[in-house]
C-alpha positions, 0 to 999 in steps of 0.5 A: 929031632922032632917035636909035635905041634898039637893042638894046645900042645908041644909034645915033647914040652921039654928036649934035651939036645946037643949043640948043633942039633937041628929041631923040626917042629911039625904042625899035626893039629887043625889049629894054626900055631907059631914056636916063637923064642922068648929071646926073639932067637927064632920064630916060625911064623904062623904054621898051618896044619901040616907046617913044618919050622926047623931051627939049629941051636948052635949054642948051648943054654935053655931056650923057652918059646911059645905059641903067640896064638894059645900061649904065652912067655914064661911057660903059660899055656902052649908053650916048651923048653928046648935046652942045649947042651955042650956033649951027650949025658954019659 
């Protein structure tokens, strides 16, 4: 499952996925960014353009992260939602 990294953006802000599920966020904006968890549970470092970070949820609950650089904890600014599931919506 992937997930842009745009400049000032995460596109989409917001996935559902099921456990097990591996993201792979991918830098395609001029901007540096980072995708840092708001529980310190992953964190890219600084992604360049054309940086790519991969992360598996192997738990399932919601996970929200950030940029370091254009956001901030609890939804300001460039920032998304991973939320993990324990099976697929019927």
């Amino acid at each position: 499952t992937n997930v842009a990294v745009v400049d000032n953006n995460f596109a989409p802000s917001k996935i559902t996925v099921v456990r097990g599920t591996t993201i792979v966020w991918a830098n395609q904006g001029s901007a540096s960014h980072t995708v840092t968890a708001e529980d310190g549970s992953f964190d890219s470092t600084t992604l360049s353009r054309g940086g790519t970070f991969s992360h598996t949820f192997t738990e399932p609950g919601i996970f929200p992260y950030y940029c370091q650089f254009h956001g901030g904890p609890h939804g300001e600014a460039m920032s998304g939602t991973v939320i993990v599931t324990d099976k697929p919506a019927p």
